[in-house]
C-alpha positions as CSV (number, residue, x, y, z in Angstrom):
1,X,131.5,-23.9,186.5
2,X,128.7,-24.4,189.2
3,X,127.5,-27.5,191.3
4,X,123.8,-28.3,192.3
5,X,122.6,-27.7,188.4
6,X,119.2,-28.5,187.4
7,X,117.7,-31.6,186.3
8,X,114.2,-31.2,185.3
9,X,113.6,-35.0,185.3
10,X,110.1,-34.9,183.9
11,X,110.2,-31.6,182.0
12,X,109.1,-32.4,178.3
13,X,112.6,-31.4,176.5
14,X,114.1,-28.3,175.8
15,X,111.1,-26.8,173.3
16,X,111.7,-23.5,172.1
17,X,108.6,-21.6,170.0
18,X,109.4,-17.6,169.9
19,X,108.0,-15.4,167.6
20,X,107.9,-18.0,164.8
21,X,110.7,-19.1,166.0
22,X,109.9,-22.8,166.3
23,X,112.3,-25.5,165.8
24,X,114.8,-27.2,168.1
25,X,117.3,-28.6,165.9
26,X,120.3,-26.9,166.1
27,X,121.6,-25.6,162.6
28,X,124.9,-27.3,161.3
29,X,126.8,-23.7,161.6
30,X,125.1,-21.6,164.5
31,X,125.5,-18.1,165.0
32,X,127.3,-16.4,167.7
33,X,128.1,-12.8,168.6
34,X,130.9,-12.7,166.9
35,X,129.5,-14.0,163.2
36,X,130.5,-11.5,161.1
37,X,126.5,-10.7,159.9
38,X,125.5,-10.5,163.9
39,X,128.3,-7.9,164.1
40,X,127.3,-5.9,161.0
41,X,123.5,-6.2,162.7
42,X,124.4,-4.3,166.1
43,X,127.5,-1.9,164.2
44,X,123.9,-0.9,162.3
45,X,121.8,-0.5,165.3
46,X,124.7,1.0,167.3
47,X,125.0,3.8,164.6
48,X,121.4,4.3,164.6
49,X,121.5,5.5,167.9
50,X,124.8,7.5,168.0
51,X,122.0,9.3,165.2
52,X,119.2,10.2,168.1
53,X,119.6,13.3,169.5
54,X,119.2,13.8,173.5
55,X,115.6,14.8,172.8
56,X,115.2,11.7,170.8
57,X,116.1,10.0,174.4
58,X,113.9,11.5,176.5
59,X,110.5,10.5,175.1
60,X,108.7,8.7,177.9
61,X,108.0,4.7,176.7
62,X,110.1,2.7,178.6
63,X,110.1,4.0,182.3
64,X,109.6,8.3,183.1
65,X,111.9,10.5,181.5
66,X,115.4,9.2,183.0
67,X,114.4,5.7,182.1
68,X,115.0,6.0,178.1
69,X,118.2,7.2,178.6
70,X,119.6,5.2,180.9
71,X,118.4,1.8,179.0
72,X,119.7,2.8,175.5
73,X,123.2,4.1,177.5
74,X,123.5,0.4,179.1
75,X,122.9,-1.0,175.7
76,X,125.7,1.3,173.7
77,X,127.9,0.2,176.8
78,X,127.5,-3.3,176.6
79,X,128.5,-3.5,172.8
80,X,130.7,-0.9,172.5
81,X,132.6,-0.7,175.9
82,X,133.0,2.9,176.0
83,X,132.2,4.9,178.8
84,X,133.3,8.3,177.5
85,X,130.7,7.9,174.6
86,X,128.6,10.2,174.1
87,X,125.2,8.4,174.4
88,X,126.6,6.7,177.9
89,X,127.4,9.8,179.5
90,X,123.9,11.4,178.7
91,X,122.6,7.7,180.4
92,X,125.0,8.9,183.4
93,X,124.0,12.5,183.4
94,X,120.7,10.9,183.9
95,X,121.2,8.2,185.9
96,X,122.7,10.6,188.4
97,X,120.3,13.2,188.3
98,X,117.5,10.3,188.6
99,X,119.6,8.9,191.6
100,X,119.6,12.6,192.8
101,X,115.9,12.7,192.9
102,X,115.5,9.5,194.6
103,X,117.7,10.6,197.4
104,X,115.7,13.5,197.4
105,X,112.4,11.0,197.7
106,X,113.3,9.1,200.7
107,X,114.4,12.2,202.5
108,X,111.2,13.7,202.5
109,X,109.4,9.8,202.5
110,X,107.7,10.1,198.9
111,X,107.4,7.2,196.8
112,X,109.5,7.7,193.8
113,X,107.1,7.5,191.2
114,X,104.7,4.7,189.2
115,X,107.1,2.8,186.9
116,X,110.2,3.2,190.1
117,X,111.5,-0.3,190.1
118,X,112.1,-0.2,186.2
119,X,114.0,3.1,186.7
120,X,116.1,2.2,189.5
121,X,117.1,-1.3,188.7
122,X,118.2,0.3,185.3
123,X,120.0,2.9,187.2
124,X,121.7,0.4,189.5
125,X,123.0,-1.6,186.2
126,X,124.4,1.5,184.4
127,X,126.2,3.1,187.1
128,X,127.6,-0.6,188.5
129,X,128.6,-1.4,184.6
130,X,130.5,2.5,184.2
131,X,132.3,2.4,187.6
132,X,130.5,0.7,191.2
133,X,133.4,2.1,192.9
134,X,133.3,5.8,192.0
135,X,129.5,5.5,192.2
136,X,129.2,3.2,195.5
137,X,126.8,5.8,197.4
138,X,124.5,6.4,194.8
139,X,124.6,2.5,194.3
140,X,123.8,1.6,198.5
141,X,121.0,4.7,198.3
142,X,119.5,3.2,195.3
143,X,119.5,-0.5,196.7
144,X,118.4,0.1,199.6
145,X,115.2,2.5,198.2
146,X,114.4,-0.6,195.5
147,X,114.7,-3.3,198.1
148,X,111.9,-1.5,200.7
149,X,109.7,-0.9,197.5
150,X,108.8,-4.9,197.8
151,X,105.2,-5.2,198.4
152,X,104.1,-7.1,202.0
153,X,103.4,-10.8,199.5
154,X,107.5,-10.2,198.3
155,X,106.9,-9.3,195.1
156,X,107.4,-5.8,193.3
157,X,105.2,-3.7,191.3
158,X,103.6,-0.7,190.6
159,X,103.2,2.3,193.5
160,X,99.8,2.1,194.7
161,X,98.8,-1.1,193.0
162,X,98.0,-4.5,195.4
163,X,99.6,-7.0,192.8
164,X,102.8,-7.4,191.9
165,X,104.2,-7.2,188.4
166,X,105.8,-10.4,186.7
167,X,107.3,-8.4,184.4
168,X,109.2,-5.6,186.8
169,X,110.6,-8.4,189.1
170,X,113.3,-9.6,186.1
171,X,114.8,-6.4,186.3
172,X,115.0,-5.9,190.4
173,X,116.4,-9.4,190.6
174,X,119.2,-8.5,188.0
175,X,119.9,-5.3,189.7
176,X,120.4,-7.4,193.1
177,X,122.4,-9.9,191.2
178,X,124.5,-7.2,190.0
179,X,125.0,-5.6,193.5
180,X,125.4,-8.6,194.7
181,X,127.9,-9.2,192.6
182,X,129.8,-5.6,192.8
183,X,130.4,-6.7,196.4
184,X,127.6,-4.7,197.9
185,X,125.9,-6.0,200.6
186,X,121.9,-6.9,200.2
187,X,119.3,-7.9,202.0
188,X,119.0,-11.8,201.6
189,X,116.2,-12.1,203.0
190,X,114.2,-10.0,200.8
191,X,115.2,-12.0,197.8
192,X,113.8,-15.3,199.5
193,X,110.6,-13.2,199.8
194,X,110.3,-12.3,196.2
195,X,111.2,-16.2,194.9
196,X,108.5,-17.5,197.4
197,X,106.1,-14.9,195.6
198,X,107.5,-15.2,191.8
199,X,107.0,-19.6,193.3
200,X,103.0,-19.1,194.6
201,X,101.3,-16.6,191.9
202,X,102.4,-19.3,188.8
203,X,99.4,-20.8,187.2
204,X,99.3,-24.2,188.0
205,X,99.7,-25.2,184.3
206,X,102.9,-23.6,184.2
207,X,102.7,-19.5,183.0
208,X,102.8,-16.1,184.4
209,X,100.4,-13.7,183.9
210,X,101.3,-9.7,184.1
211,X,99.8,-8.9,187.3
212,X,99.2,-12.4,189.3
213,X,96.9,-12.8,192.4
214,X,98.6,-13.8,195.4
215,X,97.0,-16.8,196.8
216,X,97.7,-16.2,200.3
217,X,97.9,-18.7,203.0
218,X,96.5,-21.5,200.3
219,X,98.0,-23.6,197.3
220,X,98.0,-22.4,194.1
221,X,95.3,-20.8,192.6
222,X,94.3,-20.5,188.9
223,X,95.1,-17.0,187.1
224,X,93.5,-14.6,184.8
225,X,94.5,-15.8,181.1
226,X,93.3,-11.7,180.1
227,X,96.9,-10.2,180.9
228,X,99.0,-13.5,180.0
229,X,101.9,-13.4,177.0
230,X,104.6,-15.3,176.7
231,X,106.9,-12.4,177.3
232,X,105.7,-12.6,181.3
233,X,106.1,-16.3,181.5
234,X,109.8,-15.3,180.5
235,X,109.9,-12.4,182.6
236,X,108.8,-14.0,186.0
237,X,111.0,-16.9,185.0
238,X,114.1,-15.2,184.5
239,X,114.0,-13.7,187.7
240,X,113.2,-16.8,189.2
241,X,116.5,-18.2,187.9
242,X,117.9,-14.7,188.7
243,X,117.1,-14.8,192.6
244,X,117.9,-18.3,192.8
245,X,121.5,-17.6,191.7
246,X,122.0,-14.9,193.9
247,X,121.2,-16.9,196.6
248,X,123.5,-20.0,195.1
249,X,120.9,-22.2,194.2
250,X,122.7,-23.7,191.6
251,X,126.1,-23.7,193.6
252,X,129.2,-21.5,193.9
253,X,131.9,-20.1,191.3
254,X,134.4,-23.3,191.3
255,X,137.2,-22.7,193.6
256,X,138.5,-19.8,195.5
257,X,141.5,-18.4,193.0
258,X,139.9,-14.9,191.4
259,X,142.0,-13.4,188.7
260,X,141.7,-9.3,188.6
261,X,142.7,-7.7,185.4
262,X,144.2,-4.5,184.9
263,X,146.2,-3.9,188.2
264,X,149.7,-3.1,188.5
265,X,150.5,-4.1,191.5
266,X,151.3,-7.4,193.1
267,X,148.0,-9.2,194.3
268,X,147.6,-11.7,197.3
269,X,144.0,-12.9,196.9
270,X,143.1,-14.8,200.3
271,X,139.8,-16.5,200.5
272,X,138.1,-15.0,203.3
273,X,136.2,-18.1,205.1
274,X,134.4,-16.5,207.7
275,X,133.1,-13.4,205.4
276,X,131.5,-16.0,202.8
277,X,130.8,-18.6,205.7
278,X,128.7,-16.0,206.9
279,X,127.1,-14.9,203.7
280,X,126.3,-18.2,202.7
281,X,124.9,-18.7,206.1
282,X,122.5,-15.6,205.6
283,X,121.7,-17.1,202.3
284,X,121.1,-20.2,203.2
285,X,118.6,-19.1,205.9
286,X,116.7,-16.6,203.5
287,X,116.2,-19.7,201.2
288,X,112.7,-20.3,201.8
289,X,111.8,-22.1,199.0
290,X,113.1,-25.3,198.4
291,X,115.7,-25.8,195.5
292,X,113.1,-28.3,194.8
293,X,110.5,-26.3,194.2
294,X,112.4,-24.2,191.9
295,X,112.9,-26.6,189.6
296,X,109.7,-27.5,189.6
297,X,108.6,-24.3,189.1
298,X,110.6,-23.5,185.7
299,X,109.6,-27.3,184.5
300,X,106.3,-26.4,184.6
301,X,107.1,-23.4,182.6
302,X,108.9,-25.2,179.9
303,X,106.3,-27.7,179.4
304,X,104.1,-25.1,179.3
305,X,106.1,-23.4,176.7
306,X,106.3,-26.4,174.8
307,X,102.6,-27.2,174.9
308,X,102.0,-23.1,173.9
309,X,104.0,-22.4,171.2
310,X,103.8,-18.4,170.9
311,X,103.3,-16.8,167.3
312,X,103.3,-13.3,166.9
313,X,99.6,-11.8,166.0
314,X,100.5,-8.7,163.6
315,X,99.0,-6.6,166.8
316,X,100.8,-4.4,169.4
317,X,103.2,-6.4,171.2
318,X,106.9,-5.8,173.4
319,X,108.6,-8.2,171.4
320,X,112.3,-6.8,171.5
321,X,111.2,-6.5,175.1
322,X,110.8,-9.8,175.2
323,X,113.5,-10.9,173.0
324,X,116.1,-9.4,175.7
325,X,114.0,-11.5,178.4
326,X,114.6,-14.5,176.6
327,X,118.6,-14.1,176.3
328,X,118.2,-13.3,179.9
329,X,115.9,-16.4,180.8
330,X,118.4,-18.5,178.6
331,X,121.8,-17.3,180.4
332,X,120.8,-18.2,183.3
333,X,119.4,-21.4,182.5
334,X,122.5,-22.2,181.0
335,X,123.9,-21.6,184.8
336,X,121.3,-23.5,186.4
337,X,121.2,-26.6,184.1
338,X,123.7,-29.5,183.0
339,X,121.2,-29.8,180.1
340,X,121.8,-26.6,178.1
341,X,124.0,-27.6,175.5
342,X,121.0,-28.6,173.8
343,X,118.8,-24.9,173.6
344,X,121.1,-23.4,171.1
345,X,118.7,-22.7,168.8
346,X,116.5,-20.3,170.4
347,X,119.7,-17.7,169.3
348,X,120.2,-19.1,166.0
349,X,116.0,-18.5,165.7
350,X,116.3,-14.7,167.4
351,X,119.1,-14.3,164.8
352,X,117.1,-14.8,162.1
353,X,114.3,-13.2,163.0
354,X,116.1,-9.7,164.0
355,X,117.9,-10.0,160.8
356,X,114.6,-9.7,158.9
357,X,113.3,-7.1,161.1
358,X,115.8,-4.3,161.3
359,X,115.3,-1.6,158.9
360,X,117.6,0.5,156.6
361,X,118.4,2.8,159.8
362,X,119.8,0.3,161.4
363,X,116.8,0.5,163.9
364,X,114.2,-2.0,165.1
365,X,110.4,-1.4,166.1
366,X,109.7,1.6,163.6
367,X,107.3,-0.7,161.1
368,X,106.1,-3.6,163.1
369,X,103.5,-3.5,165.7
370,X,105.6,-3.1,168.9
371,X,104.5,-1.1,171.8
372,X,107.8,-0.1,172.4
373,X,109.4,2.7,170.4
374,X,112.5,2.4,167.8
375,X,115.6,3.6,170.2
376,X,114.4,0.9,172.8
377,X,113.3,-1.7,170.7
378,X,116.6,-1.4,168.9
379,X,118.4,-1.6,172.9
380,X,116.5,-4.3,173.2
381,X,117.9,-6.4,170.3
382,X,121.3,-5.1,170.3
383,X,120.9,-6.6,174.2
384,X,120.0,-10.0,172.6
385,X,122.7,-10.1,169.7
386,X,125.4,-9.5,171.9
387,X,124.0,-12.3,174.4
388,X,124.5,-9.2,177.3
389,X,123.9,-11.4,180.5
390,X,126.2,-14.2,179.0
391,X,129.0,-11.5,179.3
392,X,127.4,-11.0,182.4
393,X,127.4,-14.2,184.0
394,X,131.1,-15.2,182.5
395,X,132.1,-11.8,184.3
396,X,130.9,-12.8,187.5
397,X,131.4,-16.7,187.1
398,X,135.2,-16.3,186.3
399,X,135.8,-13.7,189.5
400,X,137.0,-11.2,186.9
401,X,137.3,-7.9,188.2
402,X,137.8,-5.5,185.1
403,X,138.4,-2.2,185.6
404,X,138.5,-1.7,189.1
405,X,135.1,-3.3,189.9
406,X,134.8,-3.6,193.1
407,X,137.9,-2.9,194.3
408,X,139.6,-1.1,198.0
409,X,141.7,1.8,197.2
410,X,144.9,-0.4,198.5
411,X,145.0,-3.0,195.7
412,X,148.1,-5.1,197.1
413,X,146.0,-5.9,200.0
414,X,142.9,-7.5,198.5
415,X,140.8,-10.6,200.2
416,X,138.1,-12.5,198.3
417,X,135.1,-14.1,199.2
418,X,134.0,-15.7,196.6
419,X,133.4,-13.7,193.6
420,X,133.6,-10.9,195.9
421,X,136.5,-8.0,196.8
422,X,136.1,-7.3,200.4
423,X,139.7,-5.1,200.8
424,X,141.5,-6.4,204.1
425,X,145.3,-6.3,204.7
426,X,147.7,-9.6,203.9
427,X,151.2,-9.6,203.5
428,X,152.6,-10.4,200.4
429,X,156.8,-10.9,200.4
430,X,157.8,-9.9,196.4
431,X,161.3,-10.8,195.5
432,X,161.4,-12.2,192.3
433,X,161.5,-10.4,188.5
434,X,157.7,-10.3,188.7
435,X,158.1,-8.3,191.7
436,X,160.5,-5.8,190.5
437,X,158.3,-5.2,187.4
438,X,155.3,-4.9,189.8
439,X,156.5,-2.2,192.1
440,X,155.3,1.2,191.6
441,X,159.1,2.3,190.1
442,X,159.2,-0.2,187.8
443,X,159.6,2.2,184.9
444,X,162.9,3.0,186.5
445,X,164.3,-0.5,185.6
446,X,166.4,-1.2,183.0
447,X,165.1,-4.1,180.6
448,X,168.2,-4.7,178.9
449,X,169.0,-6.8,182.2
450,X,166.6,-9.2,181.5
451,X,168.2,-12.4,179.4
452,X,167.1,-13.2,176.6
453,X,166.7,-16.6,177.2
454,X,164.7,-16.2,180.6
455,X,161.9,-18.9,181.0
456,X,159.1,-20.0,182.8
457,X,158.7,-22.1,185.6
458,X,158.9,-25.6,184.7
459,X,156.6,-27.0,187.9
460,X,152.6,-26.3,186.2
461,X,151.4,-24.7,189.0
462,X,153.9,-22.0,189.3
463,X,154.6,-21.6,186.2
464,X,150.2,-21.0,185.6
465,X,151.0,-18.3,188.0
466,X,153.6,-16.2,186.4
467,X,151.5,-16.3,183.6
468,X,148.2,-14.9,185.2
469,X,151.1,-12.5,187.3
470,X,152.1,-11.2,183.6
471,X,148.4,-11.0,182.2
472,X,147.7,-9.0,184.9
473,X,150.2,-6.5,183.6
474,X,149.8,-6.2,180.3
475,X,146.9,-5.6,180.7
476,X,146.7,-3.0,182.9
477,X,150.4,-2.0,184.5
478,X,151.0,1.6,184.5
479,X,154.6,1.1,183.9
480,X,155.7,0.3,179.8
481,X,158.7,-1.3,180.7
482,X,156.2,-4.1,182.8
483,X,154.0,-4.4,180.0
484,X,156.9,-4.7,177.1
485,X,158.5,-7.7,179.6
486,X,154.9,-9.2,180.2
487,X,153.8,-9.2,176.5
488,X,157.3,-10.4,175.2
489,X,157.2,-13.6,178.0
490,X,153.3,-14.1,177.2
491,X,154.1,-14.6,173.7
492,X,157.3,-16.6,174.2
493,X,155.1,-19.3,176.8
494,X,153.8,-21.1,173.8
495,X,150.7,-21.6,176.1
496,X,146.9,-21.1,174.3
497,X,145.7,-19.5,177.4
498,X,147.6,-16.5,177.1
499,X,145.8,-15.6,173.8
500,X,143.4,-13.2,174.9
501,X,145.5,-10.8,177.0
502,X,148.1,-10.7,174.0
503,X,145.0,-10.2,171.6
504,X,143.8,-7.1,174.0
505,X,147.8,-5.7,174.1
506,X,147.5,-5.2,170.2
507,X,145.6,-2.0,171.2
508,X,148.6,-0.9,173.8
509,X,150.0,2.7,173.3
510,X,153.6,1.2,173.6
511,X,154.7,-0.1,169.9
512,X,156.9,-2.5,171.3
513,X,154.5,-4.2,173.5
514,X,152.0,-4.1,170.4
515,X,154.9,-5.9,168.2
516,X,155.7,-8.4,170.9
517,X,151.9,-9.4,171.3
518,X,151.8,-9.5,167.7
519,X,154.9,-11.9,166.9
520,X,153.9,-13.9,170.2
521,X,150.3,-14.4,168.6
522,X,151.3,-15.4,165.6
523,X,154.3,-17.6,167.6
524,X,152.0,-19.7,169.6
525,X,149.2,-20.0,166.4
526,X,151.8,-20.6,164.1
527,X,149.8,-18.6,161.5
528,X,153.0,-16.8,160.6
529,X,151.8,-14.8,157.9
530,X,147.9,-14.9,158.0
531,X,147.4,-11.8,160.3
532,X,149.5,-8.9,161.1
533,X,149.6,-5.5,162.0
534,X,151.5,-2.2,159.8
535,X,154.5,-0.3,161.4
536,X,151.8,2.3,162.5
537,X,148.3,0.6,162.5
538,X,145.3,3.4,162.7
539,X,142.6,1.9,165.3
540,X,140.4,0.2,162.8
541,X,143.6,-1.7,161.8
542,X,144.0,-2.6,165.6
543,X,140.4,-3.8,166.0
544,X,140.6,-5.8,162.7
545,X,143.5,-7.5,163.7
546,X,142.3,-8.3,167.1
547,X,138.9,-9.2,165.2
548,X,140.3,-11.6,163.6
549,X,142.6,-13.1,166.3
550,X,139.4,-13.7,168.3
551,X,138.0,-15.5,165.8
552,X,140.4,-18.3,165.4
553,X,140.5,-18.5,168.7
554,X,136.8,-19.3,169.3
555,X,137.6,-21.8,166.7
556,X,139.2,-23.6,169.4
557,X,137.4,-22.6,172.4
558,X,133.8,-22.0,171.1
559,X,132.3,-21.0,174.1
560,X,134.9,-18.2,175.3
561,X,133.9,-15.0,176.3
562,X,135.8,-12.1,175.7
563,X,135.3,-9.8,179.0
564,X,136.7,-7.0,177.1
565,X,136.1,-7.3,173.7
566,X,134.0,-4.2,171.9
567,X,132.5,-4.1,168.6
């Protein structure tokens, strides 16, 4: 939840025309990632390209050699959640060997090639979405070499060129968003620059062209209409909305309380005042264009938008290209505006359209007119169907720190600021059951000692912490003996909040935990007899079962977003 949202005032609705795509009327049943046809859609594309072989990858239409690769490795990622998959450990074979190069580059003060700020914003995503931690140097080399590519207006583009490119600042925005919010430190100032550029170069009636002249030390002037599509007016726009949020624009992550999955240990989280006092100082100060401005910025967009309503021609266009930019532009607006409830149907409309599209192969791009070639156009989509900067943004928003992102090698000495893991020392006294189950020797304790009839705290506030306490190790305690306690006490709590962890222990090694967090699922959803799991469930019969779980549950919280959840 964020303060400071958007209110357009004057801005002419929420009008949506994509591709055909016109209509804002939301549909009485809209889709959502998890409808079953949108799952059989990317399970199709997904296949298609576990079907490409490395050469396949390594044509050069999307970014130089590396760049392929890496994209259609960040896609498989983001819908499957695998990191030992094949197709993402060619994008990190390449991502490092591309980060190898670079290193090389600014050794010897080359530039690092014509299409560089694609290729290492990509980079910056893959390895920050497989592990920041392990990868933190290659992550600071490549930051720093794609922040002190920005052109002397603040803008980005290509090497050599004297205009920036609207369409290659969405992606170095997202890659500083994403640093930004890995913990890394950037250089705020440099992303004041670049909105005060994406700001001055709009047309005054509201778009983006591809490669906008800077107007200098005067207002606004008017642009060339030859290079102008709707996919740049999204482009420039979403990193608009992008930059904006990394320099909280639209306000900061709702209180201080962070919840880390996955660790074993105890966890003290301490908001650090003076660490985010002085970040948002350094923020603040690098915001030189008014929020103001902003706003009125994008509302000139979306009553541009609304006033051009795009069509496809039947020529050469990057529509998947542009279909990713628009989930991106739309994510974030949902951050930025109390108004977004009402844009649903620009999904519902990229649904349909995809749907209609996609070929036997599972692919997209291979018989329309799209400049981009089948393996990216089909990352593109899958991107879009999965809504990938949603998951993105709920990551980020909730302080959610899966898998070790982000965190110091001592993980029972962790401070926060913000969204942030910064890793200095507090105490934290531990002598309770949670403790005990939380120490390192935990395995060594006998479980038969706990009574059966051992409860929750009564008082709401403690008793919400044991619960997130427990969540944290079912999900992720090294010891079974913690997770068999956690999942059996999860399920006993009767509380709808605990649903998701229990739904991701139905995949746990131990069958005890995986009975408990079945019997505690079906306990707290009373569906006694609707859903269950076999004595020894294969791992389609897992992920059925938990398919199926988080499907109820979105019954009942629509908008939840399943950190975790693969297809």
């Amino acid at each position: 939840m964020r303060g400071g949202r958007l209110d357009w005032g004057y801005a002419i609705g929420w009008l949506l025309f994509l591709g055909g795509l016109g209509g804002v009327a939301t549909p009485a049943r809209a889709y959502t990632p998890d409808d079953p046809q949108v799952r059989a859609m990317v399970d199709k594309g997904v296949a298609y390209l576990e079907s490409l072989s490395e050469e396949d990858l390594l044509l050069k239409n999307w970014g130089d050699a590396e760049g392929q690769p890496m994209l259609i490795a960040y896609a498989h990622l983001k819908a499957v959640g695998d990191t030992e998959a094949p197709l993402v450990q060619i994008g990190l074979k390449n991502a490092l060997a591309y980060a190898k190069r670079v290193r090389a580059d600014v050794a010897a003060k080359r530039n690092h090639g014509h299409k560089s700020t694609y290729e290492m914003s990509v980079a910056i995503m893959l390895l920050a979405e497989i592990d920041p931690r392990a990868h933190a140097d290659d992550l600071k080399m490549l930051a720093d070499a794609l922040l002190s590519e920005q052109m002397s207006h603040g803008g980005y583009g290509y090497h050599g060129e004297e205009h920036g490119d609207s369409s290659q600042v969405q992606y170095v925005t997202l890659a500083m968003w994403t640093l930004d919010r890995a913990g890394f430190d950037i250089d705020f100032a440099r992303v004041g620059r670049l909105i005060n550029w994406i700001v001055r170069v709009q047309d005054p009636s509201g778009f983006w062209t591809y490669k906008p002249q800077f107007p200098g030390s005067g207002g606004p002037v008017k642009q060339n209409t030859n290079q102008l599509t709707m996919s740049t007016c999204l482009a420039a726009g979403s990193g608009l909305l992008i930059a904006a949020d990394v320099l909280r624009q639209w306000g900061e992550t709702k209180g201080m309380e962070v919840k880390i999955e996955g660790l074993p240990k105890a966890v003290k989280l301490v908001a650090s005042e003076s660490v985010e006092q002085k970040a948002n100082t350094s923020r603040k100060q690098s915001a030189v264009v008014p929020a103001e401005a902003i706003r009125g910025s994008i509302g000139r967009l979306e009553q541009y938008r609304g006033q051009n309503p795009f069509q496809r021609t039947g020529g050469p266009d990057w529509y998947y290209y542009m279909m990713y930019t628009l989930e991106r532009y739309e994510s974030f607006m949902e951050v930025a505006s109390s108004n977004a409830a009402g844009r649903s149907g620009w999904y519902d409309d990229g649904v349909n359209s995809l749907m209609k599209l996609q070929d036997a192969t599972g692919a997209w791009g291979k018989s329309d007119a799209s400049f981009s070639s089948a393996p990216v156009s089909t990352a593109f989509a899958i991107l879009f169907l999965i809504r990938s900067t949603k998951k993105s943004i709920a990551k980020a928003s909730r302080g959610t720190v899966a898998g070790g992102f982000g965190l110091p090698d001592d993980t029972t000495k962790i401070v926060v600021s913000g969204t942030q893991i910064k890793g200095e020392p507090v105490a934290a006294a531990v002598t309770d059951l949670l403790g005990l189950l939380e120490a390192d020797d935990s395995d060594k304790f006998d479980q038969k000692s706990i009574p059966e009839d051992l409860k929750l705290d009564a008082d709401p506030q403690r008793r919400r912490q044991q619960l997130d306490r427990l969540e944290r190790m079912v999900r992720g305690s090294q010891s079974w003996q913690a997770r068999r306690v956690a999942a059996r006490l999860l399920g006993k709590s009767d509380e709808l909040s605990v649903v998701p962890a229990l739904i991701f222990a139905l995949s746990d090694p131990d069958t005890v935990v995986r009975n408990s967090a079945a019997d505690g699922l079906r306990f707290i959803s009373r569906k006694f007899d609707d859903i269950g799991l076999p004595a020894k469930p294969d791992s389609q019969q897992i992920r059925s079962a938990q398919q199926q779980w988080r499907e109820w549950f979105l019954t009942i919280y629509p908008d939840y977003v399943f950190l975790d959840k693969v297809f």
